[in-house]
C-alpha positions as CSV (number, residue, x, y, z in Angstrom):
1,X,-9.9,25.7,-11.1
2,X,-10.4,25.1,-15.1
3,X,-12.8,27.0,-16.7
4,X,-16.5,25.0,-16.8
5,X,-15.2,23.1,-13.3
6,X,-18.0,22.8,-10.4
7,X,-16.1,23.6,-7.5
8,X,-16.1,21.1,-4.8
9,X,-18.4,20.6,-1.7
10,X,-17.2,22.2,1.3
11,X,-15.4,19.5,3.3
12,X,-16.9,18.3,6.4
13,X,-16.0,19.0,10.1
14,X,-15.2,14.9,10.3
15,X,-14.7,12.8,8.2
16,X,-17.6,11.2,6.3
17,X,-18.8,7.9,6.7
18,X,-18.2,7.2,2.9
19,X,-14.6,6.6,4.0
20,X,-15.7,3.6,5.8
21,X,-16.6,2.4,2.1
22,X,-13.2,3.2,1.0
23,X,-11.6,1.3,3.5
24,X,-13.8,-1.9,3.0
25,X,-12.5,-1.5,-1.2
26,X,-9.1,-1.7,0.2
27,X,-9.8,-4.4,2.6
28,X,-10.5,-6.5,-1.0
29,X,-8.2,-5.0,-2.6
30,X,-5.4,-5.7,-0.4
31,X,-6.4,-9.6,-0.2
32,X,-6.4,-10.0,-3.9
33,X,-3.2,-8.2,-4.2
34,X,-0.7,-10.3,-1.4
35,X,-3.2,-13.2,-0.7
36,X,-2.1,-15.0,-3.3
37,X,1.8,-16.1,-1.3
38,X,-0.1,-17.8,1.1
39,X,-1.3,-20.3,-1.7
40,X,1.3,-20.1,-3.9
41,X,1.8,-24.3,-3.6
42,X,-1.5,-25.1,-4.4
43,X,-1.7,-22.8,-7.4
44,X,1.7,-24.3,-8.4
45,X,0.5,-27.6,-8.3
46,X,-3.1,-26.8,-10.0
47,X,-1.5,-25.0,-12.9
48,X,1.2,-27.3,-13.3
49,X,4.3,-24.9,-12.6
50,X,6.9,-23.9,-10.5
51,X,6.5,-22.0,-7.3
52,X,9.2,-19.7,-8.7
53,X,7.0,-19.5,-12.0
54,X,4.0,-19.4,-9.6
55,X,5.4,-16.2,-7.6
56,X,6.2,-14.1,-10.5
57,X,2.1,-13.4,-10.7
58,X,2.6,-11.4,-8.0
59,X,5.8,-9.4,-9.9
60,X,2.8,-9.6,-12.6
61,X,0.8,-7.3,-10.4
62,X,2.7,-5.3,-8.8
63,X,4.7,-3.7,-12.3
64,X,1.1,-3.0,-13.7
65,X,0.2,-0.7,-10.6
66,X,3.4,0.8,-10.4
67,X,3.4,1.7,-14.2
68,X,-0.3,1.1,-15.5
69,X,-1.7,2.6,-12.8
70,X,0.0,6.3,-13.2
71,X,-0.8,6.4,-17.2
72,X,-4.4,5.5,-16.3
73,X,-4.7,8.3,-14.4
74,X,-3.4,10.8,-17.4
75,X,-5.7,9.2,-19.7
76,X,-9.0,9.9,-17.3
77,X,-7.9,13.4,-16.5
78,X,-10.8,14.9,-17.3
79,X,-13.5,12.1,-15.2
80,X,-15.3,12.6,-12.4
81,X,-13.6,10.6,-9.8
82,X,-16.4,9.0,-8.6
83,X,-16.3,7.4,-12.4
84,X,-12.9,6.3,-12.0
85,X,-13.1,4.7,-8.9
86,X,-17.0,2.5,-10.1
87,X,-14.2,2.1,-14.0
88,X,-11.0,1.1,-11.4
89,X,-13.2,-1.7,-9.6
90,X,-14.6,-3.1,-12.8
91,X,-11.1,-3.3,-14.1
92,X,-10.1,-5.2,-10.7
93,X,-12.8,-7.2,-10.3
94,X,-12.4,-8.5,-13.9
95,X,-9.0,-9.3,-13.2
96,X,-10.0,-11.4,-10.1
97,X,-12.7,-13.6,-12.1
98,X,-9.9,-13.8,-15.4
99,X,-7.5,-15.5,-12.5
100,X,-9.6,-17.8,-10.6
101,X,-10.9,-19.4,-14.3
102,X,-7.4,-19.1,-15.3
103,X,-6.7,-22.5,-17.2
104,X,-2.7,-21.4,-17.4
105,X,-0.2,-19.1,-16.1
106,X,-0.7,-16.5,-19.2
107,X,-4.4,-16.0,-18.3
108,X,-3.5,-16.1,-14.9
109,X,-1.0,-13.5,-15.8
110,X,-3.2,-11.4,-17.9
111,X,-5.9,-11.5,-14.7
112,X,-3.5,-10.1,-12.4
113,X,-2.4,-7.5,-14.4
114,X,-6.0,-5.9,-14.7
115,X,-6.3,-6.5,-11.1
116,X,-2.7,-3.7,-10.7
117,X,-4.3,-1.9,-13.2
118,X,-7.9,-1.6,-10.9
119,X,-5.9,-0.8,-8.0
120,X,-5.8,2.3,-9.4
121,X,-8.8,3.0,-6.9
122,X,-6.9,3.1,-3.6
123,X,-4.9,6.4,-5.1
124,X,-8.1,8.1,-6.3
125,X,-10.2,7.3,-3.2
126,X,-6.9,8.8,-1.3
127,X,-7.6,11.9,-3.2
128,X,-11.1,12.4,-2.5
129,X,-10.6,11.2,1.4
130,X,-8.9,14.9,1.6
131,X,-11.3,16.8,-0.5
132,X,-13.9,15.7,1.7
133,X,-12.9,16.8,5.1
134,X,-11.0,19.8,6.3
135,X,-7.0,19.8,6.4
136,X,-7.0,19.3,10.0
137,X,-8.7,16.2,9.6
138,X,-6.6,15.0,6.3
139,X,-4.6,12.6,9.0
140,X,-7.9,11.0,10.7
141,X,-9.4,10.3,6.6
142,X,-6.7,9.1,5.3
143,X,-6.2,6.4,8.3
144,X,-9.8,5.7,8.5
145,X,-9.4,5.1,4.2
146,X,-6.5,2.9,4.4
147,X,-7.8,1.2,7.8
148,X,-8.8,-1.9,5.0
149,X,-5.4,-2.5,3.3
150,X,-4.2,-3.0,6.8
151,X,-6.7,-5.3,8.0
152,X,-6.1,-7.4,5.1
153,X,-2.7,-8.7,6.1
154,X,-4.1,-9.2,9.8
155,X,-7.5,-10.6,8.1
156,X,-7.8,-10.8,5.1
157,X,-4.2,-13.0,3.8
158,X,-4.5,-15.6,6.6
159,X,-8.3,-16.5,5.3
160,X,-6.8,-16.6,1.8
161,X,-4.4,-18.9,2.7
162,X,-6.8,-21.1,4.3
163,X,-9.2,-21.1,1.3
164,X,-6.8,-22.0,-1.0
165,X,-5.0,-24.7,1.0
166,X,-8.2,-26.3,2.2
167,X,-10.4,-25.6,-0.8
168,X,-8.1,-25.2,-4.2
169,X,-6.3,-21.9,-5.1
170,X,-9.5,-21.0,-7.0
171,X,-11.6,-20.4,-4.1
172,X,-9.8,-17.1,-2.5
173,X,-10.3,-15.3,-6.1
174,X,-13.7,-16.1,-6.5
175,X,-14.1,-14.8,-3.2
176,X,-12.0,-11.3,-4.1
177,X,-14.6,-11.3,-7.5
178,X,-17.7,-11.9,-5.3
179,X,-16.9,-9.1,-3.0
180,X,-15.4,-6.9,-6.2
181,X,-18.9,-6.8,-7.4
182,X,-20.2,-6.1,-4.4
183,X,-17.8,-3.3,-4.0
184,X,-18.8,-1.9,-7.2
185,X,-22.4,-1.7,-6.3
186,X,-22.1,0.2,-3.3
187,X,-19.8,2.5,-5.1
188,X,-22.0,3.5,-7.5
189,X,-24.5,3.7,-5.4
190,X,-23.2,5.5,-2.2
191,X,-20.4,7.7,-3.5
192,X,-21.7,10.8,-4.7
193,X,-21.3,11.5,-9.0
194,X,-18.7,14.6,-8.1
195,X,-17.2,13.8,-4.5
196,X,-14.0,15.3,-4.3
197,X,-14.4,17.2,-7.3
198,X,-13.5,17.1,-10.9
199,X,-9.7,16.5,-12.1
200,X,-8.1,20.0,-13.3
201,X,-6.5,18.1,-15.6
202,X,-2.7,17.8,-15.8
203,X,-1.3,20.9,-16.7
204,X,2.0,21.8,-14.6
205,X,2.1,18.3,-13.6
206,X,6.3,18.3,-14.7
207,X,6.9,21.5,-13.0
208,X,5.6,20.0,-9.8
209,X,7.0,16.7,-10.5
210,X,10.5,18.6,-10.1
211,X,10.2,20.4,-7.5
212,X,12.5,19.2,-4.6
213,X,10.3,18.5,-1.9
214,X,8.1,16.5,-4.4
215,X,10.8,14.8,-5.4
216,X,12.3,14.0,-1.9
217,X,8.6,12.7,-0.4
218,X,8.6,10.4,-3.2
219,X,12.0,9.3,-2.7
220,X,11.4,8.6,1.3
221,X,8.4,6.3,0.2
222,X,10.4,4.2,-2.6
223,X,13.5,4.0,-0.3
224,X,11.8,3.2,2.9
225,X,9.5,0.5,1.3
226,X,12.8,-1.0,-0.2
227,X,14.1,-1.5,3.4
228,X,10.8,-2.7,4.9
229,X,10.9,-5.5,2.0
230,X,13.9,-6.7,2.5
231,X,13.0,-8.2,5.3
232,X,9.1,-8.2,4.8
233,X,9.2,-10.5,1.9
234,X,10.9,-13.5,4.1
235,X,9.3,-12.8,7.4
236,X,8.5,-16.5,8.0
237,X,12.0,-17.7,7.1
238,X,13.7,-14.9,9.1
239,X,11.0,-16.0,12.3
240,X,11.7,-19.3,11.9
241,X,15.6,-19.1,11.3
242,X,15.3,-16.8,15.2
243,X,13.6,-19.0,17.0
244,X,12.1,-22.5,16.7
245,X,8.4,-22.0,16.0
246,X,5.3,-24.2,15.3
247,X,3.3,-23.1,12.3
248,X,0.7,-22.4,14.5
249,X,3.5,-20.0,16.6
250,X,4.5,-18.9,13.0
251,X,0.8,-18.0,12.4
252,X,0.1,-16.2,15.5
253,X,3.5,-14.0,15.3
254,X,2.6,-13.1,11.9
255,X,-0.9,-12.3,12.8
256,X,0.5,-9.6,15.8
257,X,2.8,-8.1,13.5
258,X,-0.4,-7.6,11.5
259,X,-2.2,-6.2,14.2
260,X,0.6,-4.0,14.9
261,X,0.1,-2.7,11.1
262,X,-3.5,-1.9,11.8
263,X,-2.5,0.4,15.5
264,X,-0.1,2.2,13.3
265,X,-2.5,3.5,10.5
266,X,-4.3,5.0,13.1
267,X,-1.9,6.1,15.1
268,X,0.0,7.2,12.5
269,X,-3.3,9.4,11.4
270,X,-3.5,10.9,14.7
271,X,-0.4,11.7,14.8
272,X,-0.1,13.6,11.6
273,X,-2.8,15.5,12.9
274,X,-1.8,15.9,16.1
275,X,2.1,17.3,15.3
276,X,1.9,17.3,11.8
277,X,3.6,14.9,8.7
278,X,7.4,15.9,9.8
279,X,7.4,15.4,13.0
280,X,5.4,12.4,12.7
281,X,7.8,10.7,10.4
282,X,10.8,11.7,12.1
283,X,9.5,10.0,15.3
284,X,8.2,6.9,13.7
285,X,11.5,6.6,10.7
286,X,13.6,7.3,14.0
287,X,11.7,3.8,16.0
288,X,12.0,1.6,13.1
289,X,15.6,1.9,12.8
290,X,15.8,0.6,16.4
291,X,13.9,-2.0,15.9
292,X,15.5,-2.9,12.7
293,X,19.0,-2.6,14.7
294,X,17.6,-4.5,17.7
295,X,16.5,-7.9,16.3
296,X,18.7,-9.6,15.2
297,X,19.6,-9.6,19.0
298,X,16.3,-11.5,20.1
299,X,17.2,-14.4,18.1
300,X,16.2,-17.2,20.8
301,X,13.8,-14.7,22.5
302,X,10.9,-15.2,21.5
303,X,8.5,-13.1,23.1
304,X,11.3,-9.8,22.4
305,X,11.5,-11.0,18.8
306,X,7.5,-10.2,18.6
307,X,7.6,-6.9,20.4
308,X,10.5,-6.0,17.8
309,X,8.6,-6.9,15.0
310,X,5.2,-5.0,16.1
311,X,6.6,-2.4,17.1
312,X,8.6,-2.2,13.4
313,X,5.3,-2.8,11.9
314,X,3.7,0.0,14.1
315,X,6.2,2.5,12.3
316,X,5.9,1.1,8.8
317,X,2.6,1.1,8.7
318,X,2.3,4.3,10.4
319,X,4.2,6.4,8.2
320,X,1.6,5.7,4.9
321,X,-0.9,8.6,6.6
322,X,1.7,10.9,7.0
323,X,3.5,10.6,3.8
324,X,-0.2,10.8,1.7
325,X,-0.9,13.9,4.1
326,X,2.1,15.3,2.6
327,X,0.9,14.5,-0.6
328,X,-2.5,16.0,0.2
329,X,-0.4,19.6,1.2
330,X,1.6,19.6,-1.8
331,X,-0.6,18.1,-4.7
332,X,-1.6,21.6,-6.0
333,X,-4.9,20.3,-7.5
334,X,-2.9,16.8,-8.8
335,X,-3.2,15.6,-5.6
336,X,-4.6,11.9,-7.1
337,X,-2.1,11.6,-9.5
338,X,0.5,12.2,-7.1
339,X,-0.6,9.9,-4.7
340,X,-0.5,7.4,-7.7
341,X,2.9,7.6,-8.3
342,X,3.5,7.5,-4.5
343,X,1.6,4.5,-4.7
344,X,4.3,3.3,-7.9
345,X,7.2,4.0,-5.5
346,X,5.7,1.9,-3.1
347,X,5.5,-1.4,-5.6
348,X,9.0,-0.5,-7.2
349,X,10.4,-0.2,-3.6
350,X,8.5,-3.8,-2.6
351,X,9.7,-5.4,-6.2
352,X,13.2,-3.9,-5.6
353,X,13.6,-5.2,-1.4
354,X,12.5,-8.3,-2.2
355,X,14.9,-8.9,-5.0
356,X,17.6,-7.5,-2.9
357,X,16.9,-9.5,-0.2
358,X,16.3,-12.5,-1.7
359,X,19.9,-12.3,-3.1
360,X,21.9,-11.2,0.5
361,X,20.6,-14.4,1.8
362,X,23.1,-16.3,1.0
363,X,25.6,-13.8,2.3
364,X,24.4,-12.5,5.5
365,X,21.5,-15.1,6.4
366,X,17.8,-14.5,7.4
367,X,18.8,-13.5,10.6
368,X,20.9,-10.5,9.5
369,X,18.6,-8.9,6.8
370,X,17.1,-6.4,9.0
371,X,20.2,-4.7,8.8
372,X,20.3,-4.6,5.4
373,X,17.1,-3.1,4.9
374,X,18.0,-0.4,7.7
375,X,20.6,1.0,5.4
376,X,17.7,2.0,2.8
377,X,16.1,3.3,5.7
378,X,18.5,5.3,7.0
379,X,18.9,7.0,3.4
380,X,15.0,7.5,3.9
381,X,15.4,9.3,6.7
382,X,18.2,12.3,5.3
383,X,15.4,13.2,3.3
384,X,13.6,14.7,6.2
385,X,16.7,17.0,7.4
386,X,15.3,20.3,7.8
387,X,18.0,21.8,5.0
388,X,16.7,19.1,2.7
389,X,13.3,19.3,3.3
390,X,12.0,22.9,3.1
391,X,8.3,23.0,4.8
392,X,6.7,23.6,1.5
393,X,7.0,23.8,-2.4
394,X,7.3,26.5,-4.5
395,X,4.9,27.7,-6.8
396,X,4.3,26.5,-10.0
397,X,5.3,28.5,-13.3
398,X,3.7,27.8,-16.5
C-alpha cells in the first residue's frame, strides 16, 4: 500500500447488499450497450441511413470500451473508486441522452462513444465486488455483480426492441438515460466514498502485464469470446436457417438461451467457489465445445436445437465469474485495471467473431458456424493445460 493510502475495510463474511446495486448498473448498462440490434430498422429509417451504416454504432461502442475504457482507468489512478464509478455513469448516461436527441449518425456516433467510455463502471465495480468480501466469496460477488448484464439480454434487449419498434428508436435511449440518472443517484448515495479502497496507482503495471499467466487469462477471454461471436452475432439467422420458426418461436428460443445466460453466472460463481477458477473453466470450456460440435446435428429438431443452445449459453456465460476470479487472485493491487482490459478483450473478441463470421457465411452457411467458432475455442482451452498455466504469478520486480 502507497504511502498516505487508507487501507481498506475488512471484507465481509457475504457479500454486501451494495452488490445488488452493482448488478442493477449493469442491468442498464447492458441494455444501452446491445439493445440497440433489436431496433436497428427503425433507427435506419428515422436517421435516414443504412442498416449496415446503422449497425456500425454499435462497432462505435464497443472500440471506445475496449480502448477508452483502459486509458481512463490510467488517467483516474489515483480516485477513489467510488468517484469513478458516480464520473463512469455520468459519462454513460450522457452518452444515452446525446443518442436518443441524435439528429444524425455523427451525434449518434459521438453518444455511443461516451456511453463505451461510461462502461468503464462495470470493471471498477468488479474490482470493488472482491475487496468487499472475503476470497472465498470472490465467486458468489462477482456473480451476484454481473447477475444485471445477464438479465439484460433475457430482459432487458427484448423490451428494447419493443420500445423502439412500437414507439420510435428514441424511446429505449431515453429510457437507458432515465434509469442512468437514477443509477447515479443511488450511487452516490449508497456506495460508500472509499469502498474497495483507494487505487495504488499503476506502478509495475508492465511487469504484471507480462507475466505468463496474465497474459494467458487474457488470452482465454479474447479467444473464447471470438468463438462465442461467431455464432452469437447471427443467432436468429442460424435458428431460423435450423428449423422453421415463427418470430414469436424465434422470440421465445432466444429468450431461453437468455435465461440459460442468467443460470450460468450463478452457477458459474458457485462454482468458482466451490472447486475453484481452473477447474471450473475446464468443466464449463470442456461443455461448450460439445455443444458447439453438437448443433449443427439438431437442424430440424427443434426442441434439441434449444437444449444445445442453453446449455452453450450456460457455459459462456458461466465462465465471466471464473475468469474475473482469476483476475481478482492475480491483480496484485491492479486488480480494476486488469479487469478493464479483460473487459477490452472481451469487445475486441465480440468485434473480431462477428466480422469473422459474418464473412464464413457465405462459405460454410449459418448452419455450420458453430464449428467455426469452436476452433477459437479450442485454442482457448490449451491455455488452461496445467504446463501452460502455472497456479499462480510470479512476483513483481521493480
Amino acid at each position: 500500500m502507497s504511502a498516505g493510502t487508507a487501507e481498506p475495510p475488512t471484507p465481509a463474511t457475504a457479500p454486501p447488499p451494495v452488490l445488488w446495486l452493482f448488478a442493477f448498473c449493469n442491468f442498464v448498462i447492458g441494455t444501452g450497450a446491445f439493445g440497440l440490434s433489436g431496433y436497428l430498422g427503425p433507427l435506419s429509417e428515422g436517421l435516414g441511413v443504412s442498416v449496415s451504416a446503422a449497425g456500425q454504432t454499435m462497432t462505435a461502442y464497443a472500440l471506445a470500451n475496449a480502448f477508452l475504457a483502459p486509458l481512463i482507468m490510467w488517467r483516474t489512478g489515483a480516485w477513489a473508486r467510488q468517484r469513478l464509478m458516480v464520473w463512469a455513469l455520468g459519462l454513460f448516461t450522457a452518452g444515452a441522452w446525446v443518442s436518443a436527441l441524435a439528429p444524425n449518425l455523427s451525434t449518434l456516433m459521438a453518444g455511443r462513444v461516451l456511453m463505451g467510455m461510461g462502461a468503464v463502471f462495470t470493471p471498477v465495480a468488479a474490482g470493488v465486488a472482491v475487496a468487499l468480501v472475503a476470497p472465498s466469496q470472490r465467486g458468489k460477488a462477482l456473480s451476484r455483480t454481473f447477475l444485471g448484464m445477464s438479465l439484460s439480454y433475457v430482459l432487458g434487449m427484448p423490451f428494447g426492441a419493443w420500445l423502439g419498434l412500437e414507439y420510435g428508436w428514441r424511446w429505449p435511449l431515453v429510457a437507458v438515460g432515465a434509469f442512468g440518472l437514477i443509477m447515479w443517484v443511488l450511487v452516490t448515495r449508497c456506495v460508500p466514498r472509499h469502498a474497495g479502497g483507494a487505487s495504488e496507482g499503476f506502478a509495475g503495471i508492465g511487469a504484471l502485464m507480462r507475466q505468463r499467466e496474465v497474459m494467458l487469462t487474457l488470452s482465454l477471454t479474447l479467444l473464447y469470446f471470438c468463438g462465442i461471436f461467431v455464432v452469437s452475432a447471427y443467432m436468429g439467422p442460424i435458428q431460423l436457417a435450423m428449423n422453421p420458426l415463427t418470430s414469436t418461436q424465434l422470440s421465445w428460443s432466444l429468450m431461453a438461451i437468455g435465461a440459460g445466460g442468467v443460470v450460468g453466472t450463478l452457477l458459474g460463481g458457485w462454482a468458482s467457489d466451490t472447486f475453484g477458477p481452473h477447474r471450473a473453466l475446464r468443466w464449463q470450456i470442456h461443455t461448450l465445445l460439445v455443444c458447439m460440435f453438437l448443433v449443427p446435428f439438431t437442424a430440424g429438431q427443434l426442441w434439441l436445437t434449444m437444449m444445445a443452445f442453453t446449455l452453450w449459453a450456460v457455459c459462456g456465460f458461466g465462465m465471466m465469474t471464473p475468469q474475473q476470479s482469476r483476475i481478482a487472485e492475480m491483480g496484485q493491487g491492479q486488480t480494476p485495471m486488469l479487469m478493464s482490459v479483460n473487459a477490452s478483450m472481451v469487445y475486441i473478441g465480440t468485434a473480431v467473431g462477428a466480422a469473422l463470421g459474418g464473412a464464413a457465411i457465405p462459405w460454410v452457411g449459418f448452419v455450420h458456424l458453430p464449428w467455426l467458432g469452436a476452433l477459437f475455442v479450442i485454442v482457448s482451452a490449451l491455455t488452461l493445460l496445467p504446463r501452460w498455466s502455472p497456479k499462480r504469478p510470479g512476483p513483481i520486480r521493480h
